[in-house]
C-alpha positions in Angstrom: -73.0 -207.1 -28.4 -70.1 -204.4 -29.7 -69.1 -202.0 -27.4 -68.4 -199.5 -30.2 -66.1 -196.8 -28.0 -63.9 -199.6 -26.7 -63.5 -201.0 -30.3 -62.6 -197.4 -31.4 -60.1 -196.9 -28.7 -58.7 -200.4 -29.6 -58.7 -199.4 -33.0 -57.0 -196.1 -32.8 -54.5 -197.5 -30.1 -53.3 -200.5 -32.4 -52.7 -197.6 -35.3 -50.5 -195.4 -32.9 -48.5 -198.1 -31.6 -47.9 -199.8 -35.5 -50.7 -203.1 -35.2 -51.6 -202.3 -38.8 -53.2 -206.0 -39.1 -55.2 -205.7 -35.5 -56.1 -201.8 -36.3 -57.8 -203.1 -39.3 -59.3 -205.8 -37.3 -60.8 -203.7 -35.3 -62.1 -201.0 -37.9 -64.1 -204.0 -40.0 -65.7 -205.3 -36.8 -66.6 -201.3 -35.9 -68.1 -200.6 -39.6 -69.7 -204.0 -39.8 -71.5 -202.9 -36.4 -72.2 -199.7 -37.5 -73.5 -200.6 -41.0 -75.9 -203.0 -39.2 -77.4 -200.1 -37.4 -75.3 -200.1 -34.5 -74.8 -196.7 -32.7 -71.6 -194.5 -33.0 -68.9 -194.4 -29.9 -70.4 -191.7 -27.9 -67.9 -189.0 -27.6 -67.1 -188.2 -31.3 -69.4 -187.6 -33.9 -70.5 -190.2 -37.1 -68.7 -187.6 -39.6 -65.4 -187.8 -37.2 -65.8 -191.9 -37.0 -66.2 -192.3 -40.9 -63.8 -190.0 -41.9 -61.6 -192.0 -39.0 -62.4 -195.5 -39.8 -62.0 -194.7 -44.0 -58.4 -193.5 -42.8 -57.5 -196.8 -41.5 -59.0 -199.1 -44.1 -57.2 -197.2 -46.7 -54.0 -197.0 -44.8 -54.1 -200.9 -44.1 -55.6 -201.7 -47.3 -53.8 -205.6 -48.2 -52.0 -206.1 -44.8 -53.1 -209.7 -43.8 -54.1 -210.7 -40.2 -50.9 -212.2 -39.6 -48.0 -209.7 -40.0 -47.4 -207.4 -37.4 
């Protein structure tokens, strides 16, 4: 089982400190989850984790798993 609000803090950590490829990682394994009815990290709302988790797939859009 996903624990969605440490993936999220994994997710928005590894985008702060430049881990484009483990940031994206972590934001496929969170939508995945959450578009197979998993629940939202509990202290932000769905709008503010969808708007969130769009950001980073966009922003990482074709950076494979293995650069940095």
């Amino acid at each position: 089982m996903m624990d969605p609000d440490a993936c999220y803090y994994e997710m928005y950590c590894q985008m702060r400190d430049g881990n484009y490829a483990a940031a994206r990682q972590h934001a496929l394994a969170l939508k995945e989850w959450l578009d197979k009815g998993g629940f939202y990290p509990a202290r932000y709302t769905q709008v503010e984790v969808d708007a969130y988790l769009a950001n980073v797939l966009r922003r990482t859009s074709g950076i494979e798993d293995d650069e940095p």
